[in-house]
C-alpha positions in Angstrom: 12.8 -5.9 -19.0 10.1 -8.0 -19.2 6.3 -7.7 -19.0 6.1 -8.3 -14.8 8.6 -6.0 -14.1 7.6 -3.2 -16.3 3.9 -3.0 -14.7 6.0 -2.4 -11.3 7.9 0.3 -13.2 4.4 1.6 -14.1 2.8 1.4 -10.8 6.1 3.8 -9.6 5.8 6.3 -12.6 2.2 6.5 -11.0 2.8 7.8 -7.9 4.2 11.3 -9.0 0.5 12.0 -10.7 -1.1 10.4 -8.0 0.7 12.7 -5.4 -0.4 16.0 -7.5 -3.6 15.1 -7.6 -4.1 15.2 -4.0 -1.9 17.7 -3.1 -2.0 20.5 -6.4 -5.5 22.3 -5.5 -7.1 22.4 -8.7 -10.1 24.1 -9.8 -12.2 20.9 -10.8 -14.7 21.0 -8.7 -16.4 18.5 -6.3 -19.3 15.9 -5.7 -21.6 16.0 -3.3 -21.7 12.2 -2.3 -24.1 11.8 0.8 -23.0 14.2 3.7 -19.6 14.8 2.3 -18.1 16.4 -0.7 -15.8 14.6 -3.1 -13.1 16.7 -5.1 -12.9 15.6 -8.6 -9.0 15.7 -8.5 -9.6 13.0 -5.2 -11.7 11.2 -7.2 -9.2 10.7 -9.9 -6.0 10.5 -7.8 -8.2 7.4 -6.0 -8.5 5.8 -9.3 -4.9 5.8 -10.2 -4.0 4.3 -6.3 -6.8 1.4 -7.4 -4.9 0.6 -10.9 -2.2 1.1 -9.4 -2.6 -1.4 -7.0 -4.1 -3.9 -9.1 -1.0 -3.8 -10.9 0.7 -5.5 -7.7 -1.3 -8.2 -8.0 -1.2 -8.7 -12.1 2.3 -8.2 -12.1 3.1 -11.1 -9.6 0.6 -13.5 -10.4 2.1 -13.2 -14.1 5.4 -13.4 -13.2 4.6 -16.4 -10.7 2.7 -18.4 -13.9 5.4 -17.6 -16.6 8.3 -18.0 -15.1 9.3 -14.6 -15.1 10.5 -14.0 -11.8 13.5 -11.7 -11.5 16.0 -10.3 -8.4 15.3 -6.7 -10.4 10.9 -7.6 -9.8 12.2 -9.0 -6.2 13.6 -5.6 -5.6 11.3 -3.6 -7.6 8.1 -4.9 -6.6 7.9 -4.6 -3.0 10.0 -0.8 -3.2 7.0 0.0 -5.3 4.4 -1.1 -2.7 5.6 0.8 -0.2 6.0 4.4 -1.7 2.7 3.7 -3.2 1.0 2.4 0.5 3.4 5.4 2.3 2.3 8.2 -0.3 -1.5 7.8 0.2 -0.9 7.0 3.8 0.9 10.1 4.5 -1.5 12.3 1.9 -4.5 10.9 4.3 -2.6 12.3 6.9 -2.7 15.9 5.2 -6.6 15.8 4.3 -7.0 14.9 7.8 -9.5 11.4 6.6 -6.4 9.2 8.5 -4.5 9.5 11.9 -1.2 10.4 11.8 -0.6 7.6 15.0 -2.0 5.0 12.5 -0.1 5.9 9.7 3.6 5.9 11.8 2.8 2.8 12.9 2.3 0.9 9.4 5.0 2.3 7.9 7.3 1.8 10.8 5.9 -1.7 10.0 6.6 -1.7 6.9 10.6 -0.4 7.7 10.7 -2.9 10.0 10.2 -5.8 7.7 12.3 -4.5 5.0 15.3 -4.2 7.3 14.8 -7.7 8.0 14.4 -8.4 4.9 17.9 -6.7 3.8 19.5 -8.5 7.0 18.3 -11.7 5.2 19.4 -10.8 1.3 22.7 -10.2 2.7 23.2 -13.8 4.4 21.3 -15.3 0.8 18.0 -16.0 2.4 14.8 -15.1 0.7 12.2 -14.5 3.3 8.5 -14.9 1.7 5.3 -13.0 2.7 3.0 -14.8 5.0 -0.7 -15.1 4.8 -1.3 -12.5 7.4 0.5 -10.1 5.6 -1.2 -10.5 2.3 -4.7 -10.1 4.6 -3.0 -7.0 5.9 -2.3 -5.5 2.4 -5.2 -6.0 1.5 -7.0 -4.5 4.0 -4.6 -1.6 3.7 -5.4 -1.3 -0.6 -9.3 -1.2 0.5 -8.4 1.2 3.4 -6.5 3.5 1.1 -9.2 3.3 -2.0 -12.6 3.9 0.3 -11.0 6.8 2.1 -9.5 8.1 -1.4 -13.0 8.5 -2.3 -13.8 10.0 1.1 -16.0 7.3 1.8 -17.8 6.6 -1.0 -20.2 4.8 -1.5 -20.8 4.5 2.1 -21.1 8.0 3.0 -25.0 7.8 1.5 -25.5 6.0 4.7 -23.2 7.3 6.8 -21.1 4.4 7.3 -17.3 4.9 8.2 -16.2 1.9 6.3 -12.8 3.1 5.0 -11.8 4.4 8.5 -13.3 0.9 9.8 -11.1 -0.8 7.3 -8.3 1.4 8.5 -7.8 0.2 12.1 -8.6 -3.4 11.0 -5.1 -3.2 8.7 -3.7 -1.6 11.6 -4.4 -4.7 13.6 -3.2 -7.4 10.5 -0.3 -4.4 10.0 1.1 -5.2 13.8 -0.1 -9.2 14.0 1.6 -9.7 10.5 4.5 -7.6 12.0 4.9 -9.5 15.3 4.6 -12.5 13.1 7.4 -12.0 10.6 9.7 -11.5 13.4 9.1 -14.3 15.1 9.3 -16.6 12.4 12.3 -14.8 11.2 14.4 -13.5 14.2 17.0 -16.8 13.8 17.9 -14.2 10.2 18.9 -11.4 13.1 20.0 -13.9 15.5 22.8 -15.5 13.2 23.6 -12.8 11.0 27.6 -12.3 11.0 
């Protein structure tokens, strides 16, 4: 396994220790950040989701420059995505600092385009990402990290910039969406 495709291993063994931290209530405490209070355990479990996700971008840039491009990281990579984007998505959801409407909608999204995307792997096309929905990962990565951190730093001025940031990758999520299909319907259209 090479070094790519074990950072996309990492970023999955993540997600287990991410998901207790936001979900175990543990006795750490809180910050008072501005006019609202940031749990430790967030505050941590926000910091694994950041690394996390940096790890998408290290792991495929490194890949793309050595030459170390694999079907296992083709597979991997984008599986690891999701259950990372869907887990915080859906933990948002339970802390009530996301809509659940949004939230079905972006990962319906993201089902969406993986069907596709199986549809095409099975006729031996490759179907790449397009610009619009790298801008709409990574307005969903900012999304997820400022309201991870309830906020912060923007709750000193009362500033709703991660829920902002929210409903823009909700907009990139569905134009990025619409687009993908488009481009790519001849996939569904010919498939045997």
């Amino acid at each position: 396994m090479n070094l790519p495709n074990k950072l996309t291993f990492s970023r999955i063994l993540l997600i287990p220790f991410f998901i207790m931290l936001m979900s175990i209530p543990l006795p750490w405490g809180s910050w008072e950040i501005g006019d609202t209070q940031l749990p430790i355990a967030h505050f941590i479990a926000a910091l694994i989701f950041i690394i996390a996700a940096g790890t998408d971008w290290v792991d495929g840039y490194y890949a793309r420059k050595h030459n170390l491009v694999t079907n296992l990281g083709k597979f991997m990579d984008p599986l690891a995505d999701k259950l990372l984007v869907s887990a915080a998505l859906i933990l948002l959801v339970e802390i009530e600092l996301a809509p659940a409407w949004v939230v079905i909608i972006i990962i319906s999204r993201e089902f969406a385009v993986t069907g596709l995307r199986l549809v095409a792997a099975g006729e031996g096309i490759v179907l790449a990402a397009g610009s619009m929905g790298k801008l709409k990962t990574a307005t969903q990565m900012v999304a997820i990290a400022v309201l991870l951190l309830h906020n912060f730093p923007f709750s000193y001025v009362s500033f709703p910039f991660g829920t902002i940031m929210l409903y823009l990758s909700l907009v990139f999520t569905i134009i990025s969406g619409v687009d993908y299909f488009v481009k790519n319907w001849h996939v569904m259209r010919d498939s045997k």
